[in-house]
PQR file with spaces between the fields and no chain letter, atoms N, CA, C, O and H, PARSE charges and radii, in Angstrom:
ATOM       1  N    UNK     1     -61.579  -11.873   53.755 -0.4000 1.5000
ATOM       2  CA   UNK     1     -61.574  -10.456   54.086 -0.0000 2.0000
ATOM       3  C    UNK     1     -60.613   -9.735   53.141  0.5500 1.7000
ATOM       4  O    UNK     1     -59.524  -10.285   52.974 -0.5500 1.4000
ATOM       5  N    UNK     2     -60.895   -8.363   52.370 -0.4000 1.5000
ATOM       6  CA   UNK     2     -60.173   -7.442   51.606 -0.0000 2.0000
ATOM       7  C    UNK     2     -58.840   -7.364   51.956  0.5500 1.7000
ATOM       8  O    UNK     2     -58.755   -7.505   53.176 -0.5500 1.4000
ATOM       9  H    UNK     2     -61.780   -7.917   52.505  0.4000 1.0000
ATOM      10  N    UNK     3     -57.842   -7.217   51.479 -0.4000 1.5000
ATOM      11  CA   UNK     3     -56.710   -6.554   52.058 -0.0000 2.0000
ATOM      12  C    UNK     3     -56.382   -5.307   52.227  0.5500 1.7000
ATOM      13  O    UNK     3     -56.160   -4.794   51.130 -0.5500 1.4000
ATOM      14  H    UNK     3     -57.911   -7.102   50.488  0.4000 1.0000
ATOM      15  N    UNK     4     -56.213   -4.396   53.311 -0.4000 1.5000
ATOM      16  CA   UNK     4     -56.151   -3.049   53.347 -0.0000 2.0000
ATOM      17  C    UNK     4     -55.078   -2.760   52.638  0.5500 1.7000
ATOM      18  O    UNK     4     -54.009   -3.313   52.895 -0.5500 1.4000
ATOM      19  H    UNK     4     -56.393   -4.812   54.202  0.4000 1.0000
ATOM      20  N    UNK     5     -55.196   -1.883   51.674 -0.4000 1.5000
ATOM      21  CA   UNK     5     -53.877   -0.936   51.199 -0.0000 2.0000
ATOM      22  C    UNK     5     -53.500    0.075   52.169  0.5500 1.7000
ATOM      23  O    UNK     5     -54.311    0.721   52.833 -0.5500 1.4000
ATOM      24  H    UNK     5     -56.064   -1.434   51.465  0.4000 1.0000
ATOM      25  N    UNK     6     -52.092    0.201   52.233 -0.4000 1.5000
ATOM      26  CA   UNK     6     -51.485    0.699   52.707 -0.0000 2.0000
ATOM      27  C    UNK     6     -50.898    2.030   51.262  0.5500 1.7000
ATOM      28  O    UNK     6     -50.735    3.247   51.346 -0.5500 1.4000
ATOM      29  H    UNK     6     -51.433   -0.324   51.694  0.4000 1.0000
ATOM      30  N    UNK     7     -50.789    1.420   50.504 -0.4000 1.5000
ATOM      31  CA   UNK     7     -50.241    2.868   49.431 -0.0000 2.0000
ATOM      32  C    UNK     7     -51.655    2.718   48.065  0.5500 1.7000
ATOM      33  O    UNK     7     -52.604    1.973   47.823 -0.5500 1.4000
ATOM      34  H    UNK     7     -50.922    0.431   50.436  0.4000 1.0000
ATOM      35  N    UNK     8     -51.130    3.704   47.595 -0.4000 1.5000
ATOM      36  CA   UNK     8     -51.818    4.359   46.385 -0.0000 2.0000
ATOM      37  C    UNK     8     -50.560    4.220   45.333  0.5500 1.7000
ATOM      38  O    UNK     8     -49.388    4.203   45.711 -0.5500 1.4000
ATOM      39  H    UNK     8     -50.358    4.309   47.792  0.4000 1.0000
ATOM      40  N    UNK     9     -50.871    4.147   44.293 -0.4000 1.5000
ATOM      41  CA   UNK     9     -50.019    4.523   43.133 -0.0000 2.0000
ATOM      42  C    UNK     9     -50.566    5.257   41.819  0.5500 1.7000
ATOM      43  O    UNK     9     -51.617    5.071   41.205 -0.5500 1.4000
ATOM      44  H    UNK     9     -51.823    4.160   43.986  0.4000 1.0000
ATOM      45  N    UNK    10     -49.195    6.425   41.514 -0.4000 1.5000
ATOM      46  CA   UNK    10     -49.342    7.455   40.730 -0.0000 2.0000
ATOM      47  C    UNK    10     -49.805    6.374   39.304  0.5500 1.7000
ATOM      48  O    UNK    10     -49.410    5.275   38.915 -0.5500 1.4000
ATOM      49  H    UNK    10     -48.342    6.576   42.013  0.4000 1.0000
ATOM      50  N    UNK    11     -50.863    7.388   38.811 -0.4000 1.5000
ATOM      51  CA   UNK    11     -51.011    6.896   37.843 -0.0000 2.0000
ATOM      52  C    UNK    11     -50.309    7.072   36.506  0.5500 1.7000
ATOM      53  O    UNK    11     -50.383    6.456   35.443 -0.5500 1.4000
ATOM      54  H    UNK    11     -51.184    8.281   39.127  0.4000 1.0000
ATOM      55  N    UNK    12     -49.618    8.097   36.907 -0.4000 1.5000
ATOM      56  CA   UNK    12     -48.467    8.527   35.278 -0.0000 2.0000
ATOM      57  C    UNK    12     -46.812    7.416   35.726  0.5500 1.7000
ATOM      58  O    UNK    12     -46.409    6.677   34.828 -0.5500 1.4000
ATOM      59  H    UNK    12     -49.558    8.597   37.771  0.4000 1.0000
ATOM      60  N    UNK    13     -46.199    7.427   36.799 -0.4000 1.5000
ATOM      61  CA   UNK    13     -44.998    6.523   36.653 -0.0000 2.0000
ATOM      62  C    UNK    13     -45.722    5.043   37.722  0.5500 1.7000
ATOM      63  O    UNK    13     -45.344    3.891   37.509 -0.5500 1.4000
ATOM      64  H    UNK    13     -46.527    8.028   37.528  0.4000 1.0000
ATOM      65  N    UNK    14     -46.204    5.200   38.228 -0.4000 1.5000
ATOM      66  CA   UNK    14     -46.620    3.868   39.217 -0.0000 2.0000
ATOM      67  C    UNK    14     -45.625    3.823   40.239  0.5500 1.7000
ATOM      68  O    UNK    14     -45.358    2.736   40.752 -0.5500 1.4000
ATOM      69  H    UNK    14     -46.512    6.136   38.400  0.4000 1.0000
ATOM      70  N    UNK    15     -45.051    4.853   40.595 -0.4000 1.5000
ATOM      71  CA   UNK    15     -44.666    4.986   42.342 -0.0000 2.0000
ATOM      72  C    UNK    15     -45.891    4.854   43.368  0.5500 1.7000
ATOM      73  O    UNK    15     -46.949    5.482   43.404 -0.5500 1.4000
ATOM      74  H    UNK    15     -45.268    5.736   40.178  0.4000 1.0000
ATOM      75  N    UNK    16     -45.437    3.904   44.132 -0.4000 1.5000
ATOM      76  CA   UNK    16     -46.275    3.496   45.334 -0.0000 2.0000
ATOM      77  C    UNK    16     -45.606    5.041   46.342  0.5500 1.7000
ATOM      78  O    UNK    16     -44.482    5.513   46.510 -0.5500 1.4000
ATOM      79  H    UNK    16     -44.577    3.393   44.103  0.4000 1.0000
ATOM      80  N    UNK    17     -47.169    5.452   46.877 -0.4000 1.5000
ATOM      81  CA   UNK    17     -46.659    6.295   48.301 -0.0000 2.0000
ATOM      82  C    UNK    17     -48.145    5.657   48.905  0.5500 1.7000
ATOM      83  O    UNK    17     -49.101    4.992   48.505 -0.5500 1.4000
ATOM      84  H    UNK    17     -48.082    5.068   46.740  0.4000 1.0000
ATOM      85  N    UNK    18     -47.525    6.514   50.476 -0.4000 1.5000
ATOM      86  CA   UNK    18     -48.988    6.574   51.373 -0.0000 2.0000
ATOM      87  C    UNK    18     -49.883    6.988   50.655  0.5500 1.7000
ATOM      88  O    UNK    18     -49.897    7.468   49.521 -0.5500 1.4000
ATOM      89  H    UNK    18     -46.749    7.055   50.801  0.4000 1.0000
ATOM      90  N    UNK    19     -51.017    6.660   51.764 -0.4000 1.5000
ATOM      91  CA   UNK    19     -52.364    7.264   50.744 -0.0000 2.0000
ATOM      92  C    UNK    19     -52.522    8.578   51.257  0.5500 1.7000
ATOM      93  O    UNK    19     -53.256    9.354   50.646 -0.5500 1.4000
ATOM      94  H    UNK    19     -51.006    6.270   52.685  0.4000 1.0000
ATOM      95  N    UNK    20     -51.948    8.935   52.277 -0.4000 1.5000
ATOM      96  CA   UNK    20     -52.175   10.209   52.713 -0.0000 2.0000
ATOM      97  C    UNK    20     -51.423   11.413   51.864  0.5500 1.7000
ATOM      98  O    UNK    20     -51.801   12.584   51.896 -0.5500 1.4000
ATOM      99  H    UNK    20     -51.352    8.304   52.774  0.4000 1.0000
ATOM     100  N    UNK    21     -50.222   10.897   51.049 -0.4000 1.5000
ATOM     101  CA   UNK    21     -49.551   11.941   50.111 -0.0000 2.0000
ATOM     102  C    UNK    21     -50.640   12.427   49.133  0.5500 1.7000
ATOM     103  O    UNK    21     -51.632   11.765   48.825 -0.5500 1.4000
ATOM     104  H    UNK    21     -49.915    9.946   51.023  0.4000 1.0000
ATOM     105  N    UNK    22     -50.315   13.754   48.646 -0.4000 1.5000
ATOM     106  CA   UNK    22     -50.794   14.505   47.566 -0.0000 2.0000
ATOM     107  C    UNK    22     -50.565   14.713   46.383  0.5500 1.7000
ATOM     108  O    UNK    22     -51.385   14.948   45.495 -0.5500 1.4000
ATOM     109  H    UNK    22     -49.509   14.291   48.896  0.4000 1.0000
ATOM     110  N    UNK    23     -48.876   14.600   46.278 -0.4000 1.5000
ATOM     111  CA   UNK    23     -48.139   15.003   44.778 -0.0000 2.0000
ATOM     112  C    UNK    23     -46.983   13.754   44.926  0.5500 1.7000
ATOM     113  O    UNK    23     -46.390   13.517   45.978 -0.5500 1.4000
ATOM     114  H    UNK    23     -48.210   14.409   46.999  0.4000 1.0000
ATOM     115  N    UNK    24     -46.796   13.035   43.700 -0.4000 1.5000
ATOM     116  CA   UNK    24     -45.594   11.952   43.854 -0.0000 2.0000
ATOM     117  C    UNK    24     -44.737   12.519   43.862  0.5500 1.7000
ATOM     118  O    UNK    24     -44.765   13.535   43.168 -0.5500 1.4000
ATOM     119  H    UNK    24     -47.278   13.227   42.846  0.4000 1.0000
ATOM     120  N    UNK    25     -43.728   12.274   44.485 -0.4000 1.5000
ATOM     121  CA   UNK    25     -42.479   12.253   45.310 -0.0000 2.0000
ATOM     122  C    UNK    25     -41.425   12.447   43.609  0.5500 1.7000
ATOM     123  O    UNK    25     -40.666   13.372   43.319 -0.5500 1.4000
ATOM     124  H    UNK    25     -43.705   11.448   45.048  0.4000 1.0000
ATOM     125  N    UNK    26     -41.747   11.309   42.846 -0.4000 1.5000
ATOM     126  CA   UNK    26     -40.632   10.669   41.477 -0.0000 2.0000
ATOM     127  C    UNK    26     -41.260   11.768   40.641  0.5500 1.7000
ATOM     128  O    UNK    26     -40.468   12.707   40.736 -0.5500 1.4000
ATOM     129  H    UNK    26     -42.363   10.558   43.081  0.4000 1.0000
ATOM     130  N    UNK    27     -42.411   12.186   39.766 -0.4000 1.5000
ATOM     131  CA   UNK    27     -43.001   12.816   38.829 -0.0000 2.0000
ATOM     132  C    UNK    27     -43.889   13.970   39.046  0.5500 1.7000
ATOM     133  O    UNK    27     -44.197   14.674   38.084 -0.5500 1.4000
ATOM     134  H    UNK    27     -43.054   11.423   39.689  0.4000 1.0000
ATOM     135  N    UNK    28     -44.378   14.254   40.368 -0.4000 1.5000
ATOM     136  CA   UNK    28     -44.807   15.467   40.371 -0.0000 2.0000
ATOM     137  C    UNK    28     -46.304   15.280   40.153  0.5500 1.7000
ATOM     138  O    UNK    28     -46.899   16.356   40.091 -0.5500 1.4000
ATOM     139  H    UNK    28     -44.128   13.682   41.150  0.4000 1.0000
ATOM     140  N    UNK    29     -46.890   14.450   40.051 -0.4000 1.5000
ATOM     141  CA   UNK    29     -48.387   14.241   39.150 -0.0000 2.0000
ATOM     142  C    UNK    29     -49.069   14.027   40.564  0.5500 1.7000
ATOM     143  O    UNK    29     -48.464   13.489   41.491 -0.5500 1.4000
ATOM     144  H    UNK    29     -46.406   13.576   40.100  0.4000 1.0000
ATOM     145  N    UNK    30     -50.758   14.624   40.694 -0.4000 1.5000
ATOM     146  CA   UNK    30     -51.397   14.195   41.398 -0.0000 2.0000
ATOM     147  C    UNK    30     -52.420   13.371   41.053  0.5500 1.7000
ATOM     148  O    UNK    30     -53.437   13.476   41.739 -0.5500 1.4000
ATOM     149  H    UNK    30     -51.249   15.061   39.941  0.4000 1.0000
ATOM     150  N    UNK    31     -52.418   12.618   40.215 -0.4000 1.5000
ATOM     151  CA   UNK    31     -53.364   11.444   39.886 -0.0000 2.0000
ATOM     152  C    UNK    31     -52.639   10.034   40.495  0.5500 1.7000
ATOM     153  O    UNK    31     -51.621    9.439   40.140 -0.5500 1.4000
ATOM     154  H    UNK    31     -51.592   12.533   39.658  0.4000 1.0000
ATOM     155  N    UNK    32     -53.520    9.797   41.460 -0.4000 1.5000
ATOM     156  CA   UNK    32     -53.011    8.235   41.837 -0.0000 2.0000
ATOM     157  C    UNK    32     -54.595    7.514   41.865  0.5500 1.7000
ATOM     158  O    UNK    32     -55.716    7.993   41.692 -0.5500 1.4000
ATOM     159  H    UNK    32     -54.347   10.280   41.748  0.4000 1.0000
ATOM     160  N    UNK    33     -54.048    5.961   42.206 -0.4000 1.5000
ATOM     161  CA   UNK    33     -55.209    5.063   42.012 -0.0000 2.0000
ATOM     162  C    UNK    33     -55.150    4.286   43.278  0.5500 1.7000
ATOM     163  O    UNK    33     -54.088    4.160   43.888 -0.5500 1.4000
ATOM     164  H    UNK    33     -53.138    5.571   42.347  0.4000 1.0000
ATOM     165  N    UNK    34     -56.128    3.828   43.637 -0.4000 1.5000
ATOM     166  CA   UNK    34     -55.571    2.719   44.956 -0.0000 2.0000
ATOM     167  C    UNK    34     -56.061    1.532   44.303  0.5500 1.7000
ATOM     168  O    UNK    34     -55.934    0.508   44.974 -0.5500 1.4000
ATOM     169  H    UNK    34     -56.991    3.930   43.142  0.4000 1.0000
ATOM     170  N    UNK    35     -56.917    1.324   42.458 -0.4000 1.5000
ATOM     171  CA   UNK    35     -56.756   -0.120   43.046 -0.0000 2.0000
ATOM     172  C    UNK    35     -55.405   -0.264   41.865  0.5500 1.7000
ATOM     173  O    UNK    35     -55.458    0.224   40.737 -0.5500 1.4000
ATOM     174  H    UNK    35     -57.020    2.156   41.912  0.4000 1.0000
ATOM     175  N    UNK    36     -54.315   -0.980   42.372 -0.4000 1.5000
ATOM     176  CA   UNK    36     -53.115   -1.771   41.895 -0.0000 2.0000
ATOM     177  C    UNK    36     -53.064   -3.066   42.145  0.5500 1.7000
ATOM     178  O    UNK    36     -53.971   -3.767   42.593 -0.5500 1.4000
ATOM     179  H    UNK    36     -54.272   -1.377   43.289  0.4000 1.0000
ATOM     180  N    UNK    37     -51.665   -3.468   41.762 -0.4000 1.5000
ATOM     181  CA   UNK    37     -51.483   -5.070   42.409 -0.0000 2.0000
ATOM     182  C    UNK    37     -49.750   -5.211   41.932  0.5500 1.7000
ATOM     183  O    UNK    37     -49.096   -4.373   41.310 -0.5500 1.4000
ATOM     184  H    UNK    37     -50.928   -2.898   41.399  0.4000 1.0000
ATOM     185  N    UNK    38     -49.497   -5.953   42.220 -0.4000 1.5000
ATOM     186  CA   UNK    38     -47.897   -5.974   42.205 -0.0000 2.0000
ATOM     187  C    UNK    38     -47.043   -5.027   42.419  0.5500 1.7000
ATOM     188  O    UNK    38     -47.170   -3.863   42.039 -0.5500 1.4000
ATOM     189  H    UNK    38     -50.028   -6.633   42.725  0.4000 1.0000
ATOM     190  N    UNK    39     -45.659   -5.722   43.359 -0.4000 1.5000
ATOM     191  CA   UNK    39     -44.950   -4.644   43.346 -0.0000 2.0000
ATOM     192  C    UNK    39     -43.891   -4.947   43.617  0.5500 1.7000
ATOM     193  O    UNK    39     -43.650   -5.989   44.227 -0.5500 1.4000
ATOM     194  H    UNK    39     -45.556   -6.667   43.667  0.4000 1.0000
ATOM     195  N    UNK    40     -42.681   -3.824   43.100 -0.4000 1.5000
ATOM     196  CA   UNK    40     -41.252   -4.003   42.528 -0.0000 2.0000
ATOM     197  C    UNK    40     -40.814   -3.213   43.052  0.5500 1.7000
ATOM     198  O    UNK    40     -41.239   -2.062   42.955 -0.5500 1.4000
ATOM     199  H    UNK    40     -42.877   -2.978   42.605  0.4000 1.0000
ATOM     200  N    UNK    41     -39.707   -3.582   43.869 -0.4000 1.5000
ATOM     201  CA   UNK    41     -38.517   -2.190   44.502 -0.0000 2.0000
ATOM     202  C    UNK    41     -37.583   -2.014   43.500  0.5500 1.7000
ATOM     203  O    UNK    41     -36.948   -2.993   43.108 -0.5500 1.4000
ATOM     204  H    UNK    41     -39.361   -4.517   43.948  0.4000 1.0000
ATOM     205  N    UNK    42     -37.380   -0.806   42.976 -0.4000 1.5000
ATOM     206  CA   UNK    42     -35.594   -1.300   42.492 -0.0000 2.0000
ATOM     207  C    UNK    42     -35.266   -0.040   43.482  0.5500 1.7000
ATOM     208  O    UNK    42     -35.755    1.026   43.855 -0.5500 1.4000
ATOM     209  H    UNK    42     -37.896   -0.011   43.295  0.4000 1.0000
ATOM     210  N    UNK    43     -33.740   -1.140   43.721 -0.4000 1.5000
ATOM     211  CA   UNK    43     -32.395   -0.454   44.293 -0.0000 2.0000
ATOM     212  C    UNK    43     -31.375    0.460   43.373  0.5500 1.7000
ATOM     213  O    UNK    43     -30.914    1.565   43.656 -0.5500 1.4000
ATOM     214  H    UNK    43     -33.343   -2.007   43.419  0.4000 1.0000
ATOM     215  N    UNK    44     -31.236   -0.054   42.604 -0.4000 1.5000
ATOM     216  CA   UNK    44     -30.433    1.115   41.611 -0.0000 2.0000
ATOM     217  C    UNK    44     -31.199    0.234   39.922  0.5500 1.7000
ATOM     218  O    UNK    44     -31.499   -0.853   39.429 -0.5500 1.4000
ATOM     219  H    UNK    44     -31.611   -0.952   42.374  0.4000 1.0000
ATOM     220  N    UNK    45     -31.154    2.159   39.598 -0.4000 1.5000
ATOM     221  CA   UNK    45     -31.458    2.658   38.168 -0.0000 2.0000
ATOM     222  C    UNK    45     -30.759    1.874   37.130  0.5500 1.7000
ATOM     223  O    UNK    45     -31.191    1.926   35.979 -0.5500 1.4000
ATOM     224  H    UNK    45     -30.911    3.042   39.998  0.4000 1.0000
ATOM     225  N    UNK    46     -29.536    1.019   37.463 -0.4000 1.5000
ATOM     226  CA   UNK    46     -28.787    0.677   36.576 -0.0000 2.0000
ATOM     227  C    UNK    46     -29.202   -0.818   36.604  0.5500 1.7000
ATOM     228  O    UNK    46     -28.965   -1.627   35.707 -0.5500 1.4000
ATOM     229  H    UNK    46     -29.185    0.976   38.398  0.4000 1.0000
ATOM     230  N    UNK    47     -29.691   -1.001   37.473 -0.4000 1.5000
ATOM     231  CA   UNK    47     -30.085   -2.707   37.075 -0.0000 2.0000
ATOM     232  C    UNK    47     -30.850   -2.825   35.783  0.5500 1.7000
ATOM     233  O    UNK    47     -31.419   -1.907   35.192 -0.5500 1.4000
ATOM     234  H    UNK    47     -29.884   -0.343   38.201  0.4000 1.0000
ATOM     235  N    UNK    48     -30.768   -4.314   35.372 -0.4000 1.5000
ATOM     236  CA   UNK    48     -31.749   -4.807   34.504 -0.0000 2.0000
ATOM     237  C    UNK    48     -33.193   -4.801   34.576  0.5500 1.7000
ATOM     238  O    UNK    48     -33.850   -4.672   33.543 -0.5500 1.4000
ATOM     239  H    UNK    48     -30.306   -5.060   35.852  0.4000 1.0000
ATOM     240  N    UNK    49     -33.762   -4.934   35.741 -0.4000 1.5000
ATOM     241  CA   UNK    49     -34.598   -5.092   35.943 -0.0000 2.0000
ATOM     242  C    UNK    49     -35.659   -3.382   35.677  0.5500 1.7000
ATOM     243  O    UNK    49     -36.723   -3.209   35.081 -0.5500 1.4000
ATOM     244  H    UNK    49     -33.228   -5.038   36.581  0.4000 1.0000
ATOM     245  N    UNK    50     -34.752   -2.392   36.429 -0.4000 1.5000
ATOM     246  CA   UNK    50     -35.252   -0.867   36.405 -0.0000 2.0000
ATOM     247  C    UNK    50     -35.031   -0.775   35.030  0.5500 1.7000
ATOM     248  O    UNK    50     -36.139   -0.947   34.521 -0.5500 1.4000
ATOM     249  H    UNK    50     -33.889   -2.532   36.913  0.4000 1.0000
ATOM     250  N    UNK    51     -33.996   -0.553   33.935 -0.4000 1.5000
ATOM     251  CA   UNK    51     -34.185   -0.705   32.744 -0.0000 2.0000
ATOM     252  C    UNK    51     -35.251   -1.154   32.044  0.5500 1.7000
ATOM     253  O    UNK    51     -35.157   -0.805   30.867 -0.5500 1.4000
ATOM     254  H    UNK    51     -33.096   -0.413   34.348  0.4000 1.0000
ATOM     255  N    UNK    52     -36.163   -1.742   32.259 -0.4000 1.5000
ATOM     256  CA   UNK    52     -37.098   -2.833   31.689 -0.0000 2.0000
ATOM     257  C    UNK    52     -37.980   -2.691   32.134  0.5500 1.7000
ATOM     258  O    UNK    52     -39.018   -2.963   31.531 -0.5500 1.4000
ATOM     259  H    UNK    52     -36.239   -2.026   33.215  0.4000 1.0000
ATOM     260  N    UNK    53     -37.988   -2.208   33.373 -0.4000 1.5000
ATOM     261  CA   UNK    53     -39.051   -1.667   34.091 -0.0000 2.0000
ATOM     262  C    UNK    53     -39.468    0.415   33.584  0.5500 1.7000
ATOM     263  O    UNK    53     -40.343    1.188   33.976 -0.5500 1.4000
ATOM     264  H    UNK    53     -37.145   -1.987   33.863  0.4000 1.0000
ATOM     265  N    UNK    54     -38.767    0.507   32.981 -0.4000 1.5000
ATOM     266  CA   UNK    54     -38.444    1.971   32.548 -0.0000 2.0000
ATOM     267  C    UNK    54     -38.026    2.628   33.875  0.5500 1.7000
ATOM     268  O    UNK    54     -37.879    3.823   33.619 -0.5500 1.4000
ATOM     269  H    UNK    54     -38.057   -0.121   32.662  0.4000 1.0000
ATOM     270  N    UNK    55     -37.703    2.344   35.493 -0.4000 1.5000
ATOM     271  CA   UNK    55     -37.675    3.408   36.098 -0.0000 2.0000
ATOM     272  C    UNK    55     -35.694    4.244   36.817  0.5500 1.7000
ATOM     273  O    UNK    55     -34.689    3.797   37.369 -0.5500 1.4000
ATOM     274  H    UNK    55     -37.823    1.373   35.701  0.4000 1.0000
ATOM     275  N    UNK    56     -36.094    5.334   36.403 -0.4000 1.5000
ATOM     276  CA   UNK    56     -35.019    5.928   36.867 -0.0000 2.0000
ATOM     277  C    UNK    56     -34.767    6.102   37.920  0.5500 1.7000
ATOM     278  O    UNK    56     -33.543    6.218   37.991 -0.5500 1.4000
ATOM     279  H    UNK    56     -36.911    5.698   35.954  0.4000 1.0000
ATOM     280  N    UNK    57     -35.389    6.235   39.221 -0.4000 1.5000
ATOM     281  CA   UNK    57     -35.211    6.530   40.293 -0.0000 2.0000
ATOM     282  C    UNK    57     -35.302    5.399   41.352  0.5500 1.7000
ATOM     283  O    UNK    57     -36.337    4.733   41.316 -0.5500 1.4000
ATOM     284  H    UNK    57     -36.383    6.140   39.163  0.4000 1.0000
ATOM     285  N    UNK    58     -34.456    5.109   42.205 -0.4000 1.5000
ATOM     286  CA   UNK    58     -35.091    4.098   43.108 -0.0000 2.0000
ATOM     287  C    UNK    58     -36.376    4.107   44.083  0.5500 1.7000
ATOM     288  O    UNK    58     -36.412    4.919   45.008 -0.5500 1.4000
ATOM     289  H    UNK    58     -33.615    5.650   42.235  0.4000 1.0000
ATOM     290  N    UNK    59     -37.199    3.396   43.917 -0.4000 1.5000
ATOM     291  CA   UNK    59     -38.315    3.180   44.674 -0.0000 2.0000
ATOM     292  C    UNK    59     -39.399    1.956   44.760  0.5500 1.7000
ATOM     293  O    UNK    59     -39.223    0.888   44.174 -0.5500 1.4000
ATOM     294  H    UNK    59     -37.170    2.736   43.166  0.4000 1.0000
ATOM     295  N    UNK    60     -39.903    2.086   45.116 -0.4000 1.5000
ATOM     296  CA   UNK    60     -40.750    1.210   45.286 -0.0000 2.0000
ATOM     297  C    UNK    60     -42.488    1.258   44.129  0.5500 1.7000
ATOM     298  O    UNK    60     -43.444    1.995   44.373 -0.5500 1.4000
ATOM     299  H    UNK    60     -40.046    2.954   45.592  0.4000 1.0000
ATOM     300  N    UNK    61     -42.425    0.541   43.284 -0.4000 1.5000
ATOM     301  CA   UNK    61     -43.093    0.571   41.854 -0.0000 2.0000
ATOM     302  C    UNK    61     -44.468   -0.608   42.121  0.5500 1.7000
ATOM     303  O    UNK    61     -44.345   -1.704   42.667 -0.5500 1.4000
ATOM     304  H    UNK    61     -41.649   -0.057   43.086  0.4000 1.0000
ATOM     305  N    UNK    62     -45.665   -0.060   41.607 -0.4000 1.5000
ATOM     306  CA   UNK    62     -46.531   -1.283   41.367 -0.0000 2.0000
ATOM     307  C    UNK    62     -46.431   -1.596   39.820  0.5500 1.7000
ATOM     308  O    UNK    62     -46.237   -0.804   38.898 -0.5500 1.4000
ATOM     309  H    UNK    62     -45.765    0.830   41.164  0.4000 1.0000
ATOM     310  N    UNK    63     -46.570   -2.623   39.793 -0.4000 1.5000
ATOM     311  CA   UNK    63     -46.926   -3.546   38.531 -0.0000 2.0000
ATOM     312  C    UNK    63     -48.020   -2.776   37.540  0.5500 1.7000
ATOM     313  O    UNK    63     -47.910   -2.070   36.537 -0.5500 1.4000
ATOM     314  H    UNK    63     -46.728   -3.266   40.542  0.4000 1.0000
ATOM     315  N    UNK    64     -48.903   -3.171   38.174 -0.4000 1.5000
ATOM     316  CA   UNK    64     -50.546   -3.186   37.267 -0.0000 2.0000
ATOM     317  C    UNK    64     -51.237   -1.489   38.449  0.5500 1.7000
ATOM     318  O    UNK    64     -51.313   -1.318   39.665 -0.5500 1.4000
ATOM     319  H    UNK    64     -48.992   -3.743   38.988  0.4000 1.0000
ATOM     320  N    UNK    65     -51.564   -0.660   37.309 -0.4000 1.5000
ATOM     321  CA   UNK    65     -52.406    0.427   37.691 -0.0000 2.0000
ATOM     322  C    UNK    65     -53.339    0.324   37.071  0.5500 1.7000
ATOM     323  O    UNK    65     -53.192   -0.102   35.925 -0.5500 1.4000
ATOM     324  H    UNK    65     -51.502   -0.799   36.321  0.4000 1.0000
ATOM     325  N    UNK    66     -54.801    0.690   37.581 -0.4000 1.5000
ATOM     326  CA   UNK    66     -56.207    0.806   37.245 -0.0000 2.0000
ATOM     327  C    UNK    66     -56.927    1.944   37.274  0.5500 1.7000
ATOM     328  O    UNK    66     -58.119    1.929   36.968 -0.5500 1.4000
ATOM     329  H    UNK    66     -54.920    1.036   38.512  0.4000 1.0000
């Protein structure tokens, strides 16, 4: 059986929100995708990981957008 998504992700930074949002929360863009796959929290901007990941803001990030 499919797995239900629970979020969508913007297609310009790859912030995960509900699917019920309209405009991302991080960039402002209303293009999102629901199909994704992976996903990355960062806690702070200053880690290695958000570095590398390019993201400035803390949140919750998918991997792969389609």
């Amino acid at each position: 059986m499919p797995e239900k998504k629970i979020f969508k992700a913007c297609k310009n930074c790859r912030a995960l929100v509900p699917l019920e949002t309209a405009t991302c929360p991080i960039c402002n863009s209303t293009s999102f995708s629901e199909d994704w796959s992976g996903m990355v929290i960062i806690i702070s901007q200053d880690s290695e990981v958000a570095k590398v990941f390019g993201a400035s803001t803390p949140w919750r990030y998918a991997i792969t957008v389609k």
